[in-house]
C-alpha positions in Angstrom: 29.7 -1.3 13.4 26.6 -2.5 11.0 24.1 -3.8 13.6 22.1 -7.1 13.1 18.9 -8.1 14.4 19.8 -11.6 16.0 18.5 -14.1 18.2 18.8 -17.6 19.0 14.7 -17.9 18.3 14.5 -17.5 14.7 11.3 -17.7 13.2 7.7 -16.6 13.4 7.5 -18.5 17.1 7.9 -16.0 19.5 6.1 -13.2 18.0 3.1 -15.8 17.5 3.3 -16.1 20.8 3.2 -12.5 21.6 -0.7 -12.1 22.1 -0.1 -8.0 21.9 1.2 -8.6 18.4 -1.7 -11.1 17.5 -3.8 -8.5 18.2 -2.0 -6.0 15.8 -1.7 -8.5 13.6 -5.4 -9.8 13.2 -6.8 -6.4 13.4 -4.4 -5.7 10.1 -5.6 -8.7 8.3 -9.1 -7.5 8.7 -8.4 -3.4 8.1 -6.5 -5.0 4.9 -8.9 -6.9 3.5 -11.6 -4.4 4.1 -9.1 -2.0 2.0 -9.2 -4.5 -1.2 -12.8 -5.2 -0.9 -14.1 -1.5 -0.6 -12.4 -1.0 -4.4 -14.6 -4.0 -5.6 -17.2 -2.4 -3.4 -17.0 0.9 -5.3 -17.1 -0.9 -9.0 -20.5 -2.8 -8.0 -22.0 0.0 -7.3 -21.2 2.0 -10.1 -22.1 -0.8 -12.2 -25.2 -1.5 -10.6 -26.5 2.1 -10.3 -24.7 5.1 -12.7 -23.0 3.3 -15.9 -25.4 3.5 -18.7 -25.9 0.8 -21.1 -23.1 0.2 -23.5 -21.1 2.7 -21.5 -17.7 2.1 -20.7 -17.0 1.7 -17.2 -13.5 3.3 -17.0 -14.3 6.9 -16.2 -16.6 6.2 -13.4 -13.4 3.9 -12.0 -10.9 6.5 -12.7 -12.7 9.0 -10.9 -13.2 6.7 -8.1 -9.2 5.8 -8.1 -8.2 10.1 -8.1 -10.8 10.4 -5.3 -9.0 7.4 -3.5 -5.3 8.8 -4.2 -5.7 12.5 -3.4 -5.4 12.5 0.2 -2.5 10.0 -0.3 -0.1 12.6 -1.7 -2.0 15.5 0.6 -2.2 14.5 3.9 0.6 11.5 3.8 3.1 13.6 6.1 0.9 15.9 8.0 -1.3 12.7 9.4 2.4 11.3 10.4 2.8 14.4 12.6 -0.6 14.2 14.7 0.3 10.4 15.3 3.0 11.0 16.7 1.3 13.3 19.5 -2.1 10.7 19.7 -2.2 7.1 21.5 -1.4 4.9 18.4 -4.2 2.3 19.4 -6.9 5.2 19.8 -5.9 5.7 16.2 -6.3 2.6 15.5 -9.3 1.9 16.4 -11.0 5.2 15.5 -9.5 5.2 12.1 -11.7 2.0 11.3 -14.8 2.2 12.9 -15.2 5.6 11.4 -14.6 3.7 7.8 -16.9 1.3 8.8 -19.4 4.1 9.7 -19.1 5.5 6.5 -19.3 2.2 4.6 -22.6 1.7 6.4 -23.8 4.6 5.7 -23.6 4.6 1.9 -27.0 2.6 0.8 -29.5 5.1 3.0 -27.5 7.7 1.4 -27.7 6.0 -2.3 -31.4 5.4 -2.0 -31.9 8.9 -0.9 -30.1 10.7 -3.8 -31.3 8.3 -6.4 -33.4 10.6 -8.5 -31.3 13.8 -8.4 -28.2 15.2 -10.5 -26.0 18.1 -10.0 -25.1 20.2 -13.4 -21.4 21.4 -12.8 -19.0 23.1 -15.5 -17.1 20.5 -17.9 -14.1 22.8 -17.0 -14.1 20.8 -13.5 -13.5 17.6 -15.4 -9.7 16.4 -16.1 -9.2 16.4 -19.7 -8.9 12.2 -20.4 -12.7 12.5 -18.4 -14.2 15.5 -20.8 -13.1 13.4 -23.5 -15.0 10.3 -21.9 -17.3 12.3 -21.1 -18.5 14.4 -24.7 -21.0 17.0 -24.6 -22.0 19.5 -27.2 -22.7 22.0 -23.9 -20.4 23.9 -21.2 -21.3 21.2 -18.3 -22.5 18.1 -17.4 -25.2 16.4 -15.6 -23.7 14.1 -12.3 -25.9 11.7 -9.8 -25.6 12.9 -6.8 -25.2 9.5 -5.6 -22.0 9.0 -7.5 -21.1 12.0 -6.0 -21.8 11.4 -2.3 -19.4 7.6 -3.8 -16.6 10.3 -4.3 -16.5 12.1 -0.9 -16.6 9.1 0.9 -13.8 7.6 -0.8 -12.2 10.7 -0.2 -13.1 10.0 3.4 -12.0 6.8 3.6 -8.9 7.3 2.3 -7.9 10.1 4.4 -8.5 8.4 7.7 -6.4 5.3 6.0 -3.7 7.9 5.8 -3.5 8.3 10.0 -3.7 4.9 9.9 -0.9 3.7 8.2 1.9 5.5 10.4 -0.6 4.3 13.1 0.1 0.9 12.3 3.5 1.1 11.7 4.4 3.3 14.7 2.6 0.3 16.9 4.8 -2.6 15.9 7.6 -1.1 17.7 6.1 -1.0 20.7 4.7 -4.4 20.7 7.7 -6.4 19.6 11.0 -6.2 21.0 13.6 -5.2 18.8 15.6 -8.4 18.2 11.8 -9.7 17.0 11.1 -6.8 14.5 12.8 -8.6 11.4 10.6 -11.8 12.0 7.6 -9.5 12.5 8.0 -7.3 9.7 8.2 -10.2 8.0 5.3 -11.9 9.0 3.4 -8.1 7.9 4.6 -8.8 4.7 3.6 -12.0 4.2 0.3 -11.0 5.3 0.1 -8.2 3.0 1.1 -9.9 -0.3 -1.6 -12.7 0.8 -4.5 -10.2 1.4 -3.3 -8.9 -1.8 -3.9 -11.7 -3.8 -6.7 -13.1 -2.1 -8.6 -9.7 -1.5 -9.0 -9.1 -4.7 -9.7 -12.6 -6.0 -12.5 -13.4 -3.8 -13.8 -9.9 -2.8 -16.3 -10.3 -6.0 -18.0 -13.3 -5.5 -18.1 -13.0 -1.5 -19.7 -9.6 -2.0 -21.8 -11.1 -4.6 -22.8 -13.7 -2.4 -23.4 -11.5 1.2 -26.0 -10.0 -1.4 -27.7 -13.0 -2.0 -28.0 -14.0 1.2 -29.1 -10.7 2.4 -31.7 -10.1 -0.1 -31.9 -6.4 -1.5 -34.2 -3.6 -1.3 -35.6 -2.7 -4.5 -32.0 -3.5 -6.2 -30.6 -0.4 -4.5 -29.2 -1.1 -1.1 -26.9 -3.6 -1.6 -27.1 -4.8 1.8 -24.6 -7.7 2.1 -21.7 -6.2 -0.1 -21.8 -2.9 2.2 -22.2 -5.2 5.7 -19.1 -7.1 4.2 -17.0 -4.4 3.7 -18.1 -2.0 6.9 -18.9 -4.7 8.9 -14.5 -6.3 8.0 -13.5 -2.3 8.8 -15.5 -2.3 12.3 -14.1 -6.1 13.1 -11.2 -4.5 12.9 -11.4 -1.5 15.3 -12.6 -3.7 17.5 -10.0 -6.3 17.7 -7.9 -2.9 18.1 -9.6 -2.5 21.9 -8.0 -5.6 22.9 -4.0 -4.2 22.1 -2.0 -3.5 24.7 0.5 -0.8 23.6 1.6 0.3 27.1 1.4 3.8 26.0 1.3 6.4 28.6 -1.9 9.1 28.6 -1.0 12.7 27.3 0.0 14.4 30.0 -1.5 18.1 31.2 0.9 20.3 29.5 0.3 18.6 26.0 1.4 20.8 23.5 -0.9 20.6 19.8 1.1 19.8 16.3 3.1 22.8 14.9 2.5 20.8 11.7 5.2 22.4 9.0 7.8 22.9 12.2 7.4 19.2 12.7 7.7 18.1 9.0 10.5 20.1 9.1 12.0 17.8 12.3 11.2 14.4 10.2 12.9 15.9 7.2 16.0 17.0 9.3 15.9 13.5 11.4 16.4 12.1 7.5 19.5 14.6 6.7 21.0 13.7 9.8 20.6 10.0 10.2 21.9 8.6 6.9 20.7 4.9 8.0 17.2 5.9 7.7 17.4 7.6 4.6 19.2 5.3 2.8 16.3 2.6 4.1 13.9 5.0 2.9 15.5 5.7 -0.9 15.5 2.0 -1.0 12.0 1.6 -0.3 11.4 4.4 -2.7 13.3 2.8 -5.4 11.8 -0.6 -4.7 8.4 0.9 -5.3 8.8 3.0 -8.2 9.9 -0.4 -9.9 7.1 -2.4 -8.9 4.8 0.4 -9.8 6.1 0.6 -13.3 6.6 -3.3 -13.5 2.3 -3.2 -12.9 2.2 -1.2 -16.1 4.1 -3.0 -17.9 3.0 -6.2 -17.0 0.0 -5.3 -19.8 2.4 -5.1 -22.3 4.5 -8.4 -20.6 1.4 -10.6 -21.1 0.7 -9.7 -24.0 4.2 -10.5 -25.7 3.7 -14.2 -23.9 2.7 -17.2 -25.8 -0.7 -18.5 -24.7 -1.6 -15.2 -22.4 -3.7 -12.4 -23.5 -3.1 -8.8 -22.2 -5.9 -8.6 -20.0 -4.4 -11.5 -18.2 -1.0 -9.5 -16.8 -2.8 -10.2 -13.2 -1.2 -13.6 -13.2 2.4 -12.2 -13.8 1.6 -9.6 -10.4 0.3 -13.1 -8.7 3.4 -14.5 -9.5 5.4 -11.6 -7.9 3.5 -11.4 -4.7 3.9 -15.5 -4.4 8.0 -14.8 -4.5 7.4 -11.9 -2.1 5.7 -14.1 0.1 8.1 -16.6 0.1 10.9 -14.3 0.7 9.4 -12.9 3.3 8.8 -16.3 5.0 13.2 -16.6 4.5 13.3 -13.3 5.6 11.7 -14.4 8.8 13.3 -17.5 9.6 16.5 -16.9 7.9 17.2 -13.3 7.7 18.4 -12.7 11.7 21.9 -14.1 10.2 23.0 -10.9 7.9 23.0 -7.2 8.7 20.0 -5.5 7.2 22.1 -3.8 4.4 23.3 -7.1 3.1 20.2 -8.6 2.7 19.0 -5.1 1.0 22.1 -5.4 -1.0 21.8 -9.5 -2.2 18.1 -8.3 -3.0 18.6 -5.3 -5.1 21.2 -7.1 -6.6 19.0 -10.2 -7.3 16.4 -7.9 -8.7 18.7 -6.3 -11.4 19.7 -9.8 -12.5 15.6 -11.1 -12.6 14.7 -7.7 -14.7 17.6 -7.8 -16.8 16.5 -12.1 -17.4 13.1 -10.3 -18.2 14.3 -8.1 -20.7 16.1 -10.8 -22.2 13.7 -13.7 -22.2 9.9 -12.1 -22.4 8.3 -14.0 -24.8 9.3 -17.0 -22.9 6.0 -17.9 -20.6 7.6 -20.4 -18.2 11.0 -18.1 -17.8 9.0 -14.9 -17.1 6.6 -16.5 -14.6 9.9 -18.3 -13.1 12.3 -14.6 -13.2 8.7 -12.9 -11.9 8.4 -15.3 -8.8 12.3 -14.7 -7.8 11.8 -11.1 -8.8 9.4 -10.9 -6.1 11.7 -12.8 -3.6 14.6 -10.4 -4.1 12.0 -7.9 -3.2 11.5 -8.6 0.0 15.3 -9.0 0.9 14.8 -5.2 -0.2 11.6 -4.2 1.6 11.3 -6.0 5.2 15.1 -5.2 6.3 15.0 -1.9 5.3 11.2 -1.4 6.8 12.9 -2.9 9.9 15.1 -0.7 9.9 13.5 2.1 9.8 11.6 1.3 13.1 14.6 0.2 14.6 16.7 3.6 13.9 14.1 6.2 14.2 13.2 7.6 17.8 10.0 6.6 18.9 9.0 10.7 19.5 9.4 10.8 15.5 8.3 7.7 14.2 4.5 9.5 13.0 7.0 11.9 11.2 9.1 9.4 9.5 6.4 6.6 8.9 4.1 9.7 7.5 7.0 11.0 5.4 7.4 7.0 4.1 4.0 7.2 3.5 3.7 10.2 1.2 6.8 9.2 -0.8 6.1 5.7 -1.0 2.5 7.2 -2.7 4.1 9.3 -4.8 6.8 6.6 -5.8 3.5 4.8 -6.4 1.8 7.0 -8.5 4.8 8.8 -10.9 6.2 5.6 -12.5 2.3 4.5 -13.3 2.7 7.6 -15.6 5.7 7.5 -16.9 6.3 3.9 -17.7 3.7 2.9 -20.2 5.2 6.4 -21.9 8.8 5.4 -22.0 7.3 1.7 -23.1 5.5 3.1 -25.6 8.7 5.5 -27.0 11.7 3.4 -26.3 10.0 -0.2 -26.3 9.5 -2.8 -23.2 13.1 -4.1 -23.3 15.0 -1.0 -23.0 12.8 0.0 -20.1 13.5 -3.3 -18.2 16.8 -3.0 -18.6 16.6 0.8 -17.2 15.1 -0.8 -14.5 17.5 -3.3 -13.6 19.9 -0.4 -13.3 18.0 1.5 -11.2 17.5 -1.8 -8.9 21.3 -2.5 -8.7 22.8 1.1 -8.5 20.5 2.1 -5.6 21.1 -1.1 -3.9 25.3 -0.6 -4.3 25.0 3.2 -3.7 22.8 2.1 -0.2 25.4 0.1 0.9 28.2 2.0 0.1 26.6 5.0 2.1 25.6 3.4 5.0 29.3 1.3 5.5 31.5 4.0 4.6 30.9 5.7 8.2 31.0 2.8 9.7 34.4 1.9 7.8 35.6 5.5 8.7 34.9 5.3 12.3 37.3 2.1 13.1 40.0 3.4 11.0 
């Protein structure tokens, strides 16, 4: 039978109540918004130090963003397989106060590189970057600071990757089961919140820690770097205070045979078909949202009264309905199996992008279809991430988060590609549309997976 997550405390009470999940839960906020402020972080600094007058800013950021994605797609499922043989809060904790090391690290570093360059071959370029980058010559001159910018945000981001089925592992642990829907919940409330306010204060509060701070000859950029190091190492040190109740390794612990135990998560997913149906589900839920932030350019710019530049507000929009559905989710949600909900919400999502297709050069429709876009999103996304804790083992939840992880990255990353293509070839309507069929379909061919068994096994 279809199990359901219920409880006669519904709500965000007793989980708020839980001080083991506080814990979690304030350490995230901070390791969050550290994560959205490191990206301003990185601008700034190019700004102030390597872009050249009248320079466009893009490739410096671009080469910044591939630094930051690489170990996303490399190390996604092989950090999930040393997590699940570490203590998840010594993760935690080392995972950002070694981001905050590095953070603090960066304006000694900058000041001492300032004067020097590296040549290198223009073959080591990507091809969009040689073009932003003409030369009449066979390589081109780098600062070495910039480069140093790039290996730590390689860094950075590869610890973030043994975070992430760190964090997710934890919850679990913390929060018994009949909480988990209210708690993943509450993660994604907090999520779509630091996402929207991350980014729209990170500027001036970084801009104003400098102020405050003072600077050393313009180059150290004292208060943006304590800001975002200083938010990494809060973190890990909020971390100390978690109680996970995990046990200590004992003597005859065995080290991670790495490919044999991606192979186990990959088997776990052929076997259970509960969490690999929640796991296409998440993968189709992101692929659209990643395409949807492409289009949105093109969305904004069809609107009466809004200028391309300004799609951020539609994405505001869709986080605001995420965040109120995950609020439903949380109070509400406890009623319906996890596949219904997943099922009303891919459903709902067809019917907002097909309303989008339909009505896009109407600005007070699209904002309205965008808000309960993002609400039928998170009937997708918090059941089915619940899920996925409550169904895997926890011997092989590293494996499966890390797995979720990689191909939630690369769900991430394809559909940034590909949709401003198909937009450009087919036109933004038809790809909405394909989009609403892709929303509905995997929702109806979840559901119909999952019960059938279920169905079978009473007959």
């Amino acid at each position: 039978m279809e199990s359901k997550l219920i409880t006669s405390r519904q709500g965000f009470g007793p989980i708020l109540r839980n001080p083991r999940f506080l814990s979690l839960w304030f350490g995230q906020i901070f390791s969050q918004l550290a994560d959205k402020f490191y990206l301003v972080l990185m601008i700034s600094l190019v700004a102030n130090h390597y872009q050249g007058v009248n320079q466009s800013i893009s490739g410096w950021v671009s080469a910044i963003m591939i630094a930051n994605t690489i170990p996303a797609v490399l190390f996604g499922s092989l950090a999930g397989v040393y997590v699940d043989r570490w203590l998840k809060k010594e993760v935690l904790i080392i995972t950002n106060l070694l981001r905050g090391a590095f953070v603090l690290s960066l304006p000694p570093l900058i000041w001492l590189s300032q004067q020097t360059k590296l040549t290198l071959p223009l073959a080591w370029l990507p091809s969009f970057l040689r073009r932003w980058h003409a030369t009449e010559h066979d390589s081109f001159q780098v600062p070495l600071g910039f480069v140093i910018l790039l290996v730590v945000t390689f860094t950075v981001s590869t610890l973030t990757q043994f975070f992430a089925p760190a964090e997710q592992s934890t919850l679990p642990l913390i929060v018994r089961r009949r909480y988990l829907l209210a708690a993943n919940s509450l993660s994604t409330l907090t999520q779509m919140a630091v996402l929207i306010i991350g980014f729209a204060i990170g500027e001036p509060l970084l801009a104003l820690a400098d102020q405050l701070l003072g600077s050393v000859q313009g180059t150290w950029d004292l208060g943006k770097v304590g800001v975002v190091g200083g938010a990494y190492l809060l973190s890990g040190v909020i971390f100390l205070l978690l109680q996970t109740g995990e046990k200590l390794r004992p003597e005859g612990y065995e080290y991670p045979h790495v490919f044999r135990d991606i192979l186990d998560g990959i088997d776990y997913l052929r076997e259970n078909h509960r969490v690999r149906n929640a796991l296409i589900q998440l993968l189709i839920l992101f692929s659209i949202f990643a395409a949807l932030s492409v289009l949105a350019v093109s969305m904004a710019a069809n609107l009466p009264g809004l200028k391309a530049s300004q799609f951020g507000f539609l994405l505001a929009f869709g986080g605001v309905g995420m965040a109120i559905g995950a609020v439903g989710v949380g109070y509400g949600g406890q009623r319906l199996s996890q596949i219904q909900l997943a099922l009303w919400g891919s459903l709902g999502m067809g019917v907002c992008l097909l309303g989008l297709a339909v009505f896009n050069r109407n600005l007070v429709l699209t904002f309205g279809l965008t808000t309960i876009l993002g609400f039928f999103a998170a009937l997708v996304g918090v059941p089915m991430q619940t899920m996925l804790q409550v169904e895997t083992p926890p011997e092989l939840h590293g494996k499966v988060f890390g797995l979720e992880n990689n191909v939630n990255n690369i769900a991430l990353s394809l559909p940034l590609a590909l949709a401003g293509v198909a937009e450009s070839l087919f036109g933004l309507r038809p790809v909405l549309l394909s989009l609403a069929v892709m929303a509905v379909a995997g929702g109806l061919l979840t559901w119909y997976i999952t019960t059938m068994p279920a169905l079978s096994s009473e007959k």
